[in-house]
DRENTOR-697596 format. One line per field, with one value per residue: residue number from 1; chain; x, y, z of N, C-alpha, C in turn. Coordinates in steps of 0.02 Angstrom, whole numbers, m for minus. Example, Ala and Ser with C-alpha at 12.3 -4.5 7.8 and 13.67 -1.06 7.14 Angstrom:
BEGIN
kolke	[1  2]
rose	[A  A]
n_u	[660  642]
n_v	[m284  m112]
n_w	[390  354]
ca_u	[615  684]
ca_v	[m225  m53]
ca_w	[390  357]
c_u	[660  645]
c_v	[m165  2]
c_w	[390  394]
***
This chain:
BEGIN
kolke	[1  2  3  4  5  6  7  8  9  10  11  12  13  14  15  16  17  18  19  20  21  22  23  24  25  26  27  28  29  30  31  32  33  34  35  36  37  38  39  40  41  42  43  44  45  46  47  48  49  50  51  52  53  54  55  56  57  58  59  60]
rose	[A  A  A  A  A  A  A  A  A  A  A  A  A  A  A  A  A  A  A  A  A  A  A  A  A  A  A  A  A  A  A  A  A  A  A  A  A  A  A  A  A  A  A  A  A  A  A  A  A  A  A  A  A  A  A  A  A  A  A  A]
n_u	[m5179  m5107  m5117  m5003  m4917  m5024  m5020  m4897  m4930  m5029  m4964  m4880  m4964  m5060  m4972  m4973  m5087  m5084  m4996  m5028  m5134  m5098  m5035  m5135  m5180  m5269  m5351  m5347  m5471  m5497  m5419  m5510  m5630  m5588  m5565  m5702  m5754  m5698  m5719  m5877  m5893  m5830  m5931  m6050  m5980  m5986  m6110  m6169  m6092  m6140  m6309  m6256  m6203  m6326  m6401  m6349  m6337  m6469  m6494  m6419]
n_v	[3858  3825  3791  3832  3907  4029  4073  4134  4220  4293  4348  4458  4552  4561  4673  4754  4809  4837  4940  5047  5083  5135  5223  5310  5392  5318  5301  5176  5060  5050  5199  5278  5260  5290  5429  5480  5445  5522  5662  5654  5672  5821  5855  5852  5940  6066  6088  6079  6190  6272  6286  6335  6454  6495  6526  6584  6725  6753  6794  6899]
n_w	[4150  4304  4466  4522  4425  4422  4566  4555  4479  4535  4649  4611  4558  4651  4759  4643  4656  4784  4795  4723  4755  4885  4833  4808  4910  5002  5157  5289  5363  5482  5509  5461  5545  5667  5636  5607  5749  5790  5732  5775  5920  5899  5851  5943  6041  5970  5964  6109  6130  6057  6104  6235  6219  6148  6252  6339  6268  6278  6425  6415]
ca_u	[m5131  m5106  m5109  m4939  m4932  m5077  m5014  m4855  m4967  m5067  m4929  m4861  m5022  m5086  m4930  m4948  m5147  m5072  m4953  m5071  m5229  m5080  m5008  m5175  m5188  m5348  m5350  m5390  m5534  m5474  m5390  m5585  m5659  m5568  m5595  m5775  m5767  m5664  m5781  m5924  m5885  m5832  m6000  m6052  m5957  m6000  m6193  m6184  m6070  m6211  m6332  m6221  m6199  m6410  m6436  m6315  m6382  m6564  m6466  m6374]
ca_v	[3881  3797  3839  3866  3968  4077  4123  4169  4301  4337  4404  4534  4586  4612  4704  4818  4841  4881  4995  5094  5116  5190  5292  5370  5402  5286  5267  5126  5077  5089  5258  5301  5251  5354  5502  5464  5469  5612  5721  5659  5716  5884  5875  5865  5993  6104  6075  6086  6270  6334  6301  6374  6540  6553  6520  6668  6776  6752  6808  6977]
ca_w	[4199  4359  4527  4543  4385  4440  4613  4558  4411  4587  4719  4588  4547  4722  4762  4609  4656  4851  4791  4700  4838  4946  4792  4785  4995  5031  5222  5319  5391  5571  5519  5449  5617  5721  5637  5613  5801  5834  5724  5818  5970  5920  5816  5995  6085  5946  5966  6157  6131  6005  6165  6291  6181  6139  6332  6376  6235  6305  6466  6418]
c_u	[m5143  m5086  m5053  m4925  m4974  m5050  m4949  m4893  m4999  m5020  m4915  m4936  m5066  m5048  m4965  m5032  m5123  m5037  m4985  m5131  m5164  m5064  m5070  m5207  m5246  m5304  m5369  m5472  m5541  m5470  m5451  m5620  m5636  m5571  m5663  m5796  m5753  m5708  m5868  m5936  m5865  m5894  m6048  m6050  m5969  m6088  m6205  m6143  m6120  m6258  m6318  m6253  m6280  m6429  m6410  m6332  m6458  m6538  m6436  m6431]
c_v	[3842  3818  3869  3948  4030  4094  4137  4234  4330  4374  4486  4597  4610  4662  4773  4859  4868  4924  5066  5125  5155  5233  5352  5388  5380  5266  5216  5135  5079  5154  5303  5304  5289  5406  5515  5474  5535  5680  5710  5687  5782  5904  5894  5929  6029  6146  6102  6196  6313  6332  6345  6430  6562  6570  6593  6717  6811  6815  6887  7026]
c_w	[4264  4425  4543  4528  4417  4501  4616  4512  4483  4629  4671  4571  4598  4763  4725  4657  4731  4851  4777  4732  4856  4892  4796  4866  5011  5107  5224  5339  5471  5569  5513  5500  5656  5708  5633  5683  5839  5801  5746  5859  5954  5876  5897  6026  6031  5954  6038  6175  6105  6069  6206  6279  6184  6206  6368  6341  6243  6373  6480  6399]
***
């Protein structure tokens, strides 16, 4: 087969394989990163509320 040959067998075939990642909902890896960050921070603000609360519990 020759190059030609072969990257006409390649577009349909990277097509079908891109059709199919989204058929089955794989994010990006941007779209991965930003939530990776956004549950950081409220890993965060969760961590710094559990503080708060024992500090005011000590308190009452």
């Amino acid at each position: 087969m020759n190059a030609k040959g072969l990257q006409t067998l390649e577009n349909p075939v990277t097509q079908l394989i891109r059709q199919s990642l989204q058929d089955m909902e794989f994010v990006s890896l941007e779209d991965f990163e930003i939530q990776r960050e956004v549950l950081n921070r409220l890993r965060e603000k969760v961590h710094a509320l559990e503080l708060r609360v024992a500090e005011l519990e000590k308190k009452a």
